[in-house]
Backbone as a chain_set.jsonl record, in Angstrom:
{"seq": "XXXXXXXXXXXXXXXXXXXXXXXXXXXXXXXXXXXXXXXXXXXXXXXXXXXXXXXXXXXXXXXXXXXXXXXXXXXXXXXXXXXXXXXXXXXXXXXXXXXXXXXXXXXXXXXXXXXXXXXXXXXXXXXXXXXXXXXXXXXXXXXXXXXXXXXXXXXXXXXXXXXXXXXXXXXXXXXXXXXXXX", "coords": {"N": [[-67.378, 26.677, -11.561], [-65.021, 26.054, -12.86], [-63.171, 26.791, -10.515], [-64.153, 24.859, -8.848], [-63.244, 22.353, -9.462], [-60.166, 22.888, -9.899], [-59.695, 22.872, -6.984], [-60.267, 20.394, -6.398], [-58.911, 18.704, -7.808], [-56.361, 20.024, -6.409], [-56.673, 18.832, -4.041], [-56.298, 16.039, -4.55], [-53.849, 15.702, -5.219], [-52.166, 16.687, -2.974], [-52.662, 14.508, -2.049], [-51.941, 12.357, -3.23], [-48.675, 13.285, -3.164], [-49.091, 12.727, -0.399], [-49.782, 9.886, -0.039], [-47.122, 8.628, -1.168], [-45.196, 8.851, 0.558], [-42.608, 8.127, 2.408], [-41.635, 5.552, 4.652], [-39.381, 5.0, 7.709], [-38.33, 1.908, 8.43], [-40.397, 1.022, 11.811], [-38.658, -0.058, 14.186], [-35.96, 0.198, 13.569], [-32.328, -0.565, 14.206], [-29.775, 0.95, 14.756], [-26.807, 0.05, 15.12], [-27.122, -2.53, 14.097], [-27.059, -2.668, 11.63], [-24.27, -2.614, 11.078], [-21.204, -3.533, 9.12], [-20.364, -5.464, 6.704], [-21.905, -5.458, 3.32], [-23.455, -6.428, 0.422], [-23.938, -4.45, -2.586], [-26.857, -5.033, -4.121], [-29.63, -4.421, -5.844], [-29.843, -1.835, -7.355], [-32.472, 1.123, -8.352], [-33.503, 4.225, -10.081], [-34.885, 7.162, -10.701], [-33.638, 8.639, -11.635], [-31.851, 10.576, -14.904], [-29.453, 10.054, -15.521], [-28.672, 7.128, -15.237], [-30.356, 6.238, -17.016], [-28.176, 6.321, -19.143], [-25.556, 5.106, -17.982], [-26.57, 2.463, -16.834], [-26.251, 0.094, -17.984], [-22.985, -0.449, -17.621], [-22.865, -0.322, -14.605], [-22.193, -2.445, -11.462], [-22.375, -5.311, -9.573], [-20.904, -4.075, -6.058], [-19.639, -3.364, -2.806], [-20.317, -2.316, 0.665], [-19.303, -0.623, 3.32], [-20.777, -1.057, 6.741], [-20.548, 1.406, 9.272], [-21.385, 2.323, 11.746], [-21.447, 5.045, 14.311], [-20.585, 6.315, 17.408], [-22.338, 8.397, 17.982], [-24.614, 7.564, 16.471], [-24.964, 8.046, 14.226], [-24.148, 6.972, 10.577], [-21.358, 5.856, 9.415], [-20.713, 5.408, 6.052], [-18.848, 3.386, 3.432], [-18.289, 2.682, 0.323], [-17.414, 0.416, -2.503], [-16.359, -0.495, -5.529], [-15.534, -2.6, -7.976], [-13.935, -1.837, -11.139], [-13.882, -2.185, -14.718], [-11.352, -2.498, -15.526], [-9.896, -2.942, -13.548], [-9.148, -1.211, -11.61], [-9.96, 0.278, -8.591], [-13.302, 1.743, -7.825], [-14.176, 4.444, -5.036], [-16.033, 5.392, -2.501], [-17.509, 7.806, 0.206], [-19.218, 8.387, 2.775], [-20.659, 9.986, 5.486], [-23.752, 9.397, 6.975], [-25.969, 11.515, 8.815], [-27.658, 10.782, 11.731], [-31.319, 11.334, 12.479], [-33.914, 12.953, 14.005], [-35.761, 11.357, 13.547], [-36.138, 8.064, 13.737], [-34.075, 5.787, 11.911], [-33.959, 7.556, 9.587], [-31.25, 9.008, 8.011], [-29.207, 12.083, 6.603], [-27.217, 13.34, 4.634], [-24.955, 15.116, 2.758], [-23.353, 14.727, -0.144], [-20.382, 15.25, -1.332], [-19.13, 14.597, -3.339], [-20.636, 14.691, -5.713], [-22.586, 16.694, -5.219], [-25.072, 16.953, -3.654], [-28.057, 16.712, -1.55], [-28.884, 14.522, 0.605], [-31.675, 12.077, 2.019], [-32.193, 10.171, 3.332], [-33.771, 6.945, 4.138], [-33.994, 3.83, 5.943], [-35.775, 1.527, 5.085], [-36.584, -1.14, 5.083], [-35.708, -3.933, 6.801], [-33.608, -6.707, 7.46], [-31.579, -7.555, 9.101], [-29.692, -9.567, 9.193], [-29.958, -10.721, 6.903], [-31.113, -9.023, 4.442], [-31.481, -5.424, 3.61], [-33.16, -2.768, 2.579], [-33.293, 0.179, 0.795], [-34.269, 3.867, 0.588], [-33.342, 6.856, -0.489], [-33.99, 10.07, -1.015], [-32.642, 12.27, -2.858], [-31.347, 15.403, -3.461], [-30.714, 18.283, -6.02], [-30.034, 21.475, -6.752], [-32.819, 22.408, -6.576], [-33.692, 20.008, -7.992], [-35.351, 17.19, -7.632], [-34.681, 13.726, -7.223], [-35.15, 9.915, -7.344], [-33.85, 7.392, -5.235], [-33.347, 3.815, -4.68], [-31.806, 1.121, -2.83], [-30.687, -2.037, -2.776], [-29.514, -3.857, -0.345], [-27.338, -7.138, 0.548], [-26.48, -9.405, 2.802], [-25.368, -11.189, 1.667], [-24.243, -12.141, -1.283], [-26.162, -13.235, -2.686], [-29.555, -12.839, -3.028], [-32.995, -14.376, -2.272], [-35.725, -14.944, -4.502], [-37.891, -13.875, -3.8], [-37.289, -12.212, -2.322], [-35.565, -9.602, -4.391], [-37.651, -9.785, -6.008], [-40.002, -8.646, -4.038], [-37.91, -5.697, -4.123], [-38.357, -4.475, -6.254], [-41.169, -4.555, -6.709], [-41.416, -2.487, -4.368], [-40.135, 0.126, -5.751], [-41.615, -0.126, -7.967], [-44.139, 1.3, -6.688], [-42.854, 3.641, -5.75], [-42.643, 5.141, -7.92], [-40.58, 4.725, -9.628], [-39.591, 3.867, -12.715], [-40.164, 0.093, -14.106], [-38.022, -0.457, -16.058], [-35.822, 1.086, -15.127], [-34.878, 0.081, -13.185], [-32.697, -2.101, -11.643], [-30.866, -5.268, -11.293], [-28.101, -5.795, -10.021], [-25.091, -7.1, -11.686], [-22.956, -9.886, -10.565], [-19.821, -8.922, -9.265], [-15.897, -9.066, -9.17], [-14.217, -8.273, -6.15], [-13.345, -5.689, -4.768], [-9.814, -4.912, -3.442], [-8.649, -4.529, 0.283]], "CA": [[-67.072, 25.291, -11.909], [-63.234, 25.689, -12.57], [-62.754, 26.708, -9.024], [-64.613, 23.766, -8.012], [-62.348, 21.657, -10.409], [-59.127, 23.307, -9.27], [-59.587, 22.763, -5.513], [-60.307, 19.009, -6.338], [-57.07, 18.725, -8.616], [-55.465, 20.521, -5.259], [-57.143, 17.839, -3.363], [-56.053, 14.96, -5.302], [-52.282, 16.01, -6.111], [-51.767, 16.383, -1.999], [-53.347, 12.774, -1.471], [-50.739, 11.456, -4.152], [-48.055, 13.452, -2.257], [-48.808, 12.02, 1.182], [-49.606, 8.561, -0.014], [-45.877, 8.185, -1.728], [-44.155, 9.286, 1.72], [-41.815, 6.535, 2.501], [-41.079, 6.033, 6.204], [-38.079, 3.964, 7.987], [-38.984, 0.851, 9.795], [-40.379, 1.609, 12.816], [-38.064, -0.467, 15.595], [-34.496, 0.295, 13.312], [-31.521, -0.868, 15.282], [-28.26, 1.462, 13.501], [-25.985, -1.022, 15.534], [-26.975, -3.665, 13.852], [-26.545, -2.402, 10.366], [-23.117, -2.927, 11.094], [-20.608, -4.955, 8.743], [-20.692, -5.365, 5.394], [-23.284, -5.311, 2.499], [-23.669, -6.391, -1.16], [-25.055, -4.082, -3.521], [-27.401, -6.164, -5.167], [-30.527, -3.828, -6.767], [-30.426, -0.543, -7.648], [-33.635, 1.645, -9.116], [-33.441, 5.123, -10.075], [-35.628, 8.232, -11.531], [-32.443, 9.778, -12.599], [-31.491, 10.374, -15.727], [-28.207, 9.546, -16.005], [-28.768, 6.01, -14.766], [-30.164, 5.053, -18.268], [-26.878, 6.172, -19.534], [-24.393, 4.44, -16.913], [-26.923, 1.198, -16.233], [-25.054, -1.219, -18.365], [-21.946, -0.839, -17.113], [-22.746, -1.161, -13.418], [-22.263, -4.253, -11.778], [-22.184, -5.236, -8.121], [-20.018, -3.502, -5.31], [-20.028, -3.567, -1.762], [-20.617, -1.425, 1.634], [-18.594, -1.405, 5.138], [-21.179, -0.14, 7.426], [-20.125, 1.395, 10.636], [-22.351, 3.107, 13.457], [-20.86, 5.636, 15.192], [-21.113, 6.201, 18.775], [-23.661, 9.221, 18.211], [-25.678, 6.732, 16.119], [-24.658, 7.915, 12.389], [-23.623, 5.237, 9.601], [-20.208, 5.716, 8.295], [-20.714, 4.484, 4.804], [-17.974, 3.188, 2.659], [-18.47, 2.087, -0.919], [-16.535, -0.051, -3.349], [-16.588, -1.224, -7.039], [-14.127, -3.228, -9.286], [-14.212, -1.329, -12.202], [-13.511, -3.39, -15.74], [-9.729, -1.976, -16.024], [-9.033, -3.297, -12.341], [-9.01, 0.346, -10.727], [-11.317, 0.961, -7.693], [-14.012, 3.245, -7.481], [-14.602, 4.411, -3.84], [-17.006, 6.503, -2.341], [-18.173, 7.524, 1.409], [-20.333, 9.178, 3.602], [-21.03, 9.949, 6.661], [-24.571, 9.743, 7.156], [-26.456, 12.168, 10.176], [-28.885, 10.774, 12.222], [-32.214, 12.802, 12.843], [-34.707, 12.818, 14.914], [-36.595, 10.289, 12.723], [-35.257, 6.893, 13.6], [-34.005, 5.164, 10.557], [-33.918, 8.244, 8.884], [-30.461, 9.87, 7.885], [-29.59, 12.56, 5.853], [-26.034, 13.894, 4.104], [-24.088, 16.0, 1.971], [-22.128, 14.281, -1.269], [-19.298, 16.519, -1.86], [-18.516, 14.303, -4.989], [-22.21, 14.892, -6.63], [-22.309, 17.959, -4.654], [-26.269, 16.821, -3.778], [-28.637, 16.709, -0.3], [-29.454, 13.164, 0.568], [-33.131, 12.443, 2.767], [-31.805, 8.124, 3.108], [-34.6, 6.334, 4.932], [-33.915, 2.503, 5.799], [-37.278, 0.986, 5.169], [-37.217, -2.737, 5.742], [-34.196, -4.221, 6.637], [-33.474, -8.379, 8.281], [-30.209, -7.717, 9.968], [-28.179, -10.445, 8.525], [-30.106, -10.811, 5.176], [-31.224, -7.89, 3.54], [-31.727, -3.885, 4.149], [-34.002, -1.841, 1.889], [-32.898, 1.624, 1.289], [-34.694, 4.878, -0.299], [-32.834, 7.794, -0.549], [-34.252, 11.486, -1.722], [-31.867, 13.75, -3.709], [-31.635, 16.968, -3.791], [-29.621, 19.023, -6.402], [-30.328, 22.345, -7.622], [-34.075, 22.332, -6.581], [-34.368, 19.053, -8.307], [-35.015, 15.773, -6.862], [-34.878, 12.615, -7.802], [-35.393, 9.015, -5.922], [-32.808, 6.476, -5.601], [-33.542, 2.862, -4.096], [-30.732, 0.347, -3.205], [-31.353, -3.643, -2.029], [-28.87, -4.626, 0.134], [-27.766, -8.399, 1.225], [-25.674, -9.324, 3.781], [-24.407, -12.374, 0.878], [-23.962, -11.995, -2.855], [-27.454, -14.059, -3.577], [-30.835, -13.274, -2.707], [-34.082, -15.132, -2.771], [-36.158, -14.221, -5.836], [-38.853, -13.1, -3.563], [-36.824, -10.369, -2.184], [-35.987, -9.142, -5.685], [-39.359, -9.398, -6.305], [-39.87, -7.067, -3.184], [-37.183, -4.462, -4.325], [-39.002, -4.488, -7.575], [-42.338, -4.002, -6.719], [-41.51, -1.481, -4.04], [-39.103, 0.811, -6.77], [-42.375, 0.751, -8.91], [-44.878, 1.984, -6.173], [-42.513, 4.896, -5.159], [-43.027, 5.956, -9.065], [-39.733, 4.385, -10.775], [-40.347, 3.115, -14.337], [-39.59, -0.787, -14.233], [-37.031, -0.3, -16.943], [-34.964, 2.117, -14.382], [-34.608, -1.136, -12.027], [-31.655, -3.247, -11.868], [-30.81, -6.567, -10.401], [-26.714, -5.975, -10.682], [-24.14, -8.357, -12.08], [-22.152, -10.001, -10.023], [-18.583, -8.862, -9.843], [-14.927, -9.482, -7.723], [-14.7, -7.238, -5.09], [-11.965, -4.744, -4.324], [-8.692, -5.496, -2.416], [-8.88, -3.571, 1.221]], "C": [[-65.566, 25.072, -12.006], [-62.782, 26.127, -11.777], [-62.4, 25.396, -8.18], [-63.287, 22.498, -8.081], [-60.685, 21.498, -10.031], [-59.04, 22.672, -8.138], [-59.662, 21.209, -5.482], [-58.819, 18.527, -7.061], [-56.554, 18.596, -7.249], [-55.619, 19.345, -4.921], [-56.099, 16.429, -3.858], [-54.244, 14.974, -5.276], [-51.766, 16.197, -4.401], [-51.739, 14.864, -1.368], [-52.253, 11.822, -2.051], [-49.36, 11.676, -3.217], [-47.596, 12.677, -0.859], [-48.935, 10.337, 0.98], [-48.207, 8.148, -0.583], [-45.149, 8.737, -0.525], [-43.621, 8.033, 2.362], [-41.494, 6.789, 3.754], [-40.109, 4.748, 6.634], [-38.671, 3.316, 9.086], [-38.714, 0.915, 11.083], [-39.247, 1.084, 13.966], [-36.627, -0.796, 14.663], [-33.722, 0.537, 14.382], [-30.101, -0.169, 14.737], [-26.889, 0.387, 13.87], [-25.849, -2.167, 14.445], [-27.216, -3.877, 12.298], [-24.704, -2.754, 10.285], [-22.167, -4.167, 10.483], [-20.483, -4.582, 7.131], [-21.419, -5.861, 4.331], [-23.321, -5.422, 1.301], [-24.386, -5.137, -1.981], [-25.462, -4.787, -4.319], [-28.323, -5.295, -6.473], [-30.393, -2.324, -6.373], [-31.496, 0.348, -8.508], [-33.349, 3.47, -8.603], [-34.693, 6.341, -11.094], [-34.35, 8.917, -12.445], [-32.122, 9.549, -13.787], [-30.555, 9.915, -16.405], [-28.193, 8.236, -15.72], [-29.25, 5.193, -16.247], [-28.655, 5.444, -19.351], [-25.966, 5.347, -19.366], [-25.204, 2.879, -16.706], [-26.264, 0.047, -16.722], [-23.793, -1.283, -18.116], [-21.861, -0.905, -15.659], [-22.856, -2.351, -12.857], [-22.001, -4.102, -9.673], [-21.076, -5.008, -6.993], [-20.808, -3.458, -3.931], [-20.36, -2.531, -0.755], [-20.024, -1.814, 2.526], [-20.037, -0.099, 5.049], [-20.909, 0.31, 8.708], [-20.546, 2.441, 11.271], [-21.219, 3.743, 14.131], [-21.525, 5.57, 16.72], [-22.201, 7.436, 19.247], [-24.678, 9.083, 17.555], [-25.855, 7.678, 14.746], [-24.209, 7.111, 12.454], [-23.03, 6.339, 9.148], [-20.702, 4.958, 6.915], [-19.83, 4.503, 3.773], [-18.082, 2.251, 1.295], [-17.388, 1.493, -1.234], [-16.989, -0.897, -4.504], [-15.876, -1.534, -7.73], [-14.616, -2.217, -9.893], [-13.463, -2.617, -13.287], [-11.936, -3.417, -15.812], [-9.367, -2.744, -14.717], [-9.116, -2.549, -11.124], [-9.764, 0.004, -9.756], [-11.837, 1.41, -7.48], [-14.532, 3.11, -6.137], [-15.269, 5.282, -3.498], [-17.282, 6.245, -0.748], [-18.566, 8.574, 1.776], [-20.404, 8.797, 4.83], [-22.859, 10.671, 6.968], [-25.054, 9.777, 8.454], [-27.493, 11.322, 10.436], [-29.978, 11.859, 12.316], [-33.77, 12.207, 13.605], [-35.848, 11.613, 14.676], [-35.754, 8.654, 12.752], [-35.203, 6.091, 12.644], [-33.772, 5.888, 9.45], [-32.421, 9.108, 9.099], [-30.711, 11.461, 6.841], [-27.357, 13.019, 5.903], [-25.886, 14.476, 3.337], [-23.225, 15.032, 0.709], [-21.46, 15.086, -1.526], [-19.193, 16.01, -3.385], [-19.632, 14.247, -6.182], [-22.999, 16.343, -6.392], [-24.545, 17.827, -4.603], [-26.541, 16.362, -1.951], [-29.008, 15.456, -0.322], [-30.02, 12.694, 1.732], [-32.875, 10.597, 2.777], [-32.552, 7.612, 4.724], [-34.405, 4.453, 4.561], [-35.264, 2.196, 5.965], [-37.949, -0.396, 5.493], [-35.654, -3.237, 5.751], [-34.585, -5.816, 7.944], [-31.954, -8.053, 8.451], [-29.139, -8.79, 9.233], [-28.559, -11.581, 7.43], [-30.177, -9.869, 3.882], [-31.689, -6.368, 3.972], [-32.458, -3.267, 2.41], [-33.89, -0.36, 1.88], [-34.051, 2.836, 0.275], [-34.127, 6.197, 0.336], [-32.889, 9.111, -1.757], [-32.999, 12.003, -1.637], [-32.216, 14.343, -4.229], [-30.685, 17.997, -4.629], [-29.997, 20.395, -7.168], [-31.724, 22.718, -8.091], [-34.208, 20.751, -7.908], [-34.332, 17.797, -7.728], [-35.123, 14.548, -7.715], [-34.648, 11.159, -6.45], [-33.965, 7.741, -5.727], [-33.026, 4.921, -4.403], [-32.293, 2.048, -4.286], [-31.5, -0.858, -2.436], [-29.913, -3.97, -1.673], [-28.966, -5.865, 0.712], [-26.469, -8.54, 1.721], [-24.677, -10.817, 2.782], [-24.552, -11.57, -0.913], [-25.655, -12.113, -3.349], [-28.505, -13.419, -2.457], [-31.98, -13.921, -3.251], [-34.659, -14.319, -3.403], [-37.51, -13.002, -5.077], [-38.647, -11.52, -2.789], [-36.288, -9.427, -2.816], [-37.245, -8.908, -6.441], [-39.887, -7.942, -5.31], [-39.276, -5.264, -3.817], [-37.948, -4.065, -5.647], [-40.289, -3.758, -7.432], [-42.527, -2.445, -5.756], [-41.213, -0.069, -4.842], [-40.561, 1.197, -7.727], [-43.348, 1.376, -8.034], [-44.271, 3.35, -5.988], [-42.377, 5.941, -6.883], [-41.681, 5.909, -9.978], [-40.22, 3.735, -11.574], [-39.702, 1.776, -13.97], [-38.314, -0.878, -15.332], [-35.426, 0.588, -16.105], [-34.786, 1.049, -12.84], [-34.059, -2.428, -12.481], [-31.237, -4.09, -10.885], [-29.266, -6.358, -10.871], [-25.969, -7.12, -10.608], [-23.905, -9.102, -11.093], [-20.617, -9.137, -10.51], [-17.326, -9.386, -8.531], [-15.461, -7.921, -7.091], [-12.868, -6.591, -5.172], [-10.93, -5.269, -3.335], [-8.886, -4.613, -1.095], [-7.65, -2.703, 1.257]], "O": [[-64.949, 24.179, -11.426], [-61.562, 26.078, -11.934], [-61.486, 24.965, -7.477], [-62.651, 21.959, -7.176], [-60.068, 20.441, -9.899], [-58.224, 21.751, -8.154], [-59.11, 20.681, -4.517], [-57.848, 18.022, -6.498], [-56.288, 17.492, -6.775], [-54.799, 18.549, -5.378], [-55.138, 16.097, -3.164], [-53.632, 13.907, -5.343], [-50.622, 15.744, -4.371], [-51.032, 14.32, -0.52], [-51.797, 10.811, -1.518], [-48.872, 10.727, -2.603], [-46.534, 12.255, -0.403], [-48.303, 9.572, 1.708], [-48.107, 6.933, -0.411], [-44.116, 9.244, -0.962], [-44.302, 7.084, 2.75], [-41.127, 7.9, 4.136], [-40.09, 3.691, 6.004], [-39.221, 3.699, 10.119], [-37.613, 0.905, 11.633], [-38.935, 1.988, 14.741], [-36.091, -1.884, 14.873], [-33.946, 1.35, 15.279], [-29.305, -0.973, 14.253], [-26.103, 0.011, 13.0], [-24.791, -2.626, 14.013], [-27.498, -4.96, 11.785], [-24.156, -3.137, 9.251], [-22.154, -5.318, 10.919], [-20.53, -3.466, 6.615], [-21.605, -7.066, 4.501], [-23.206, -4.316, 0.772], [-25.603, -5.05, -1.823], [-24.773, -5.261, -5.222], [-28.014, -5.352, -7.664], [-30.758, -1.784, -5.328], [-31.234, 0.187, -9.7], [-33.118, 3.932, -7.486], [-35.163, 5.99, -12.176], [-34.273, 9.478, -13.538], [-32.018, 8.356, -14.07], [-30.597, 9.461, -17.549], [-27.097, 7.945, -16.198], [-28.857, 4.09, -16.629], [-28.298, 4.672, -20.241], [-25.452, 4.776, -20.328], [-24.413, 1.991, -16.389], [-25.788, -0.841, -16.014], [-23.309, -2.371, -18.43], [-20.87, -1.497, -15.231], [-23.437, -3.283, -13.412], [-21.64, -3.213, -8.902], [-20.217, -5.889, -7.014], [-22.029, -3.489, -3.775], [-20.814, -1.556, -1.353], [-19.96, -3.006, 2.823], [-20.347, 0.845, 4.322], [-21.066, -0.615, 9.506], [-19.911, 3.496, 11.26], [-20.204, 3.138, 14.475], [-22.555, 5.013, 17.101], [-22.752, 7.539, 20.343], [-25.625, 9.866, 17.618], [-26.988, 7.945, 14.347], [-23.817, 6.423, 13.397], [-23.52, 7.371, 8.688], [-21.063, 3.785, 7.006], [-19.843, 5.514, 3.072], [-17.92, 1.036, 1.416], [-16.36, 1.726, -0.599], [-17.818, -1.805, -4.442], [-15.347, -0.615, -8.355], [-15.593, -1.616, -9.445], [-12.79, -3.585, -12.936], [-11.373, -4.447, -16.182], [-8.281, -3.307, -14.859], [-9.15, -2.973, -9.969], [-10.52, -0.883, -10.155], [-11.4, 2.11, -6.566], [-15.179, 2.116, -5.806], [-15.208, 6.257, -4.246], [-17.329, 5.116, -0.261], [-18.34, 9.651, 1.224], [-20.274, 7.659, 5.28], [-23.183, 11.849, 7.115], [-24.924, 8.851, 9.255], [-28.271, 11.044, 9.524], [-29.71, 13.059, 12.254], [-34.369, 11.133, 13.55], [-36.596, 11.125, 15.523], [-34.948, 8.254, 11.911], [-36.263, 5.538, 12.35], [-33.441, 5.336, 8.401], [-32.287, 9.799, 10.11], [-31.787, 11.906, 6.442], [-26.555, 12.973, 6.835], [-26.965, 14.62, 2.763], [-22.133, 14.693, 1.164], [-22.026, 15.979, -2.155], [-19.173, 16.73, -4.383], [-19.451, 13.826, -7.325], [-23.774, 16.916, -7.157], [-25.239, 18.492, -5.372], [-25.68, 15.876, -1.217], [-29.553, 15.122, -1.373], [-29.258, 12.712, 2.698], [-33.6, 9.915, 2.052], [-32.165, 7.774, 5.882], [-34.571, 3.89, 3.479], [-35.882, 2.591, 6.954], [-39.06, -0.743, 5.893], [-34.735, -2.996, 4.968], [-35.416, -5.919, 8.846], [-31.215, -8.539, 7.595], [-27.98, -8.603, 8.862], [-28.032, -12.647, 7.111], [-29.6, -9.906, 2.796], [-32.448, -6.391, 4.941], [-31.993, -3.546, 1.305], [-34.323, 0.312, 2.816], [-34.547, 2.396, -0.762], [-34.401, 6.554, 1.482], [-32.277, 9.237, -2.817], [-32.354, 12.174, -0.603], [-33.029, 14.34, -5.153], [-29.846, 18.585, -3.947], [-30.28, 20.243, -8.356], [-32.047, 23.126, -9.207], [-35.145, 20.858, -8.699], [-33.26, 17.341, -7.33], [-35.654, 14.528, -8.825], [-34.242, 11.217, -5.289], [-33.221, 7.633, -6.702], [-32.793, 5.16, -3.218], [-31.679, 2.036, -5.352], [-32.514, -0.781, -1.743], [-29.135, -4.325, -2.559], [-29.996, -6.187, 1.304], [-25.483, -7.973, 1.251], [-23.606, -11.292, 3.157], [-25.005, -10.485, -1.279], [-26.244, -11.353, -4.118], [-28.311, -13.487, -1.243], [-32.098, -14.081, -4.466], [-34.466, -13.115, -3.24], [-37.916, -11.912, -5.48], [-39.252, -10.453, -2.681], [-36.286, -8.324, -2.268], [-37.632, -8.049, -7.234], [-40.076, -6.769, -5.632], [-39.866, -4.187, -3.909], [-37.922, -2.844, -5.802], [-40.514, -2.636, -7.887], [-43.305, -1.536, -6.045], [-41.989, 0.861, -4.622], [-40.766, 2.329, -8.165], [-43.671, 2.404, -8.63], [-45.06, 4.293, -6.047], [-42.09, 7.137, -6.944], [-41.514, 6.729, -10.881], [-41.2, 3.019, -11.37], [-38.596, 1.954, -13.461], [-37.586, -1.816, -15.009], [-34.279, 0.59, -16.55], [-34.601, 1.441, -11.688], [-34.47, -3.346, -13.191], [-31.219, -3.74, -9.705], [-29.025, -6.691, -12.031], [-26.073, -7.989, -9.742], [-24.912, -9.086, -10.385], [-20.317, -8.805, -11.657], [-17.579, -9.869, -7.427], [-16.318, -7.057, -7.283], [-11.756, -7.0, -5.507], [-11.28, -6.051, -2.45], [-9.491, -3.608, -1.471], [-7.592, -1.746, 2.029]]}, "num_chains": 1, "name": "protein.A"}
């Protein structure tokens, strides 16, 4: 009987597995990611995120396609003092269209970044697995190609963030803020 029991557990705990596998929309164009990108919503498993969540606030993205079809990605965030915090990446293509993957030197973590729904010159949907030290954790961003989106695509980022198994409390709609000088 606790064989039986076991092997159904097994059963069950692969089914969860494969049904939370997030895949990147099928006919992604990396071209046409190109430009630049609000951060609007971010949702995280990580822990440090309920530490840091009240003081983030919205910052932007250049995105830029290379010619072997990686995304350059270039961050930016006022900070409250004035300063700039910057951050970038060069994320690999892979054989999975829509699907990158990179290296953070400055988090020193593996990153599995699948674009999942994205409108070209409204909003992009991101989920990105990290990997640090055999542990993972999930990280969702909502990009918009303006400052504002409609409620129903906050609603979206929302409801997707809790299917992939973030707590609603670990999902943020960020501030507004200025933007950085270039």
């Amino acid at each position: 009987m606790a064989n039986l029991l076991l092997a159904a557990l097994g059963v069950l705990l692969c089914s969860l597995a494969v049904s939370t596998e997030v895949n990147p929309q099928g006919d992604f164009d990396v071209q046409r990611m190109a430009g630049k990108w609000y951060l609007i919503g971010f949702a995280t498993d990580a822990q440090w995120f309920v530490n840091h969540r009240s003081s983030m606030k919205m910052g932007t993205a250049i995105l830029t396609p290379t010619a072997t079809g990686d995304l350059d990605m270039a961050y930016a965030s006022l900070n409250s003092d004035g300063s700039c915090w910057r951050m970038s990446h060069l994320a690999q293509k892979t054989d999975v269209n829509g699907k990158f993957i990179f290296k953070s030197e400055r988090w020193n973590n593996e990153n599995d970044m699948r674009v999942v729904d994205v409108k070209y010159d409204e909003y992009a949907l991101i989920h990105t697995i990290k990997t640090k030290g055999g542990v993972t954790t999930t990280l969702n961003k909502l990009y918009g190609r303006a400052a504002d989106l409609s409620p129903d695509l906050l609603d979206k980022f929302r409801q997707f963030s809790v299917e992939v198994g973030i707590l609603p409390e670990n999902i943020a709609i960020l501030p507004k803020n200025d933007e950085c000088s270039a």
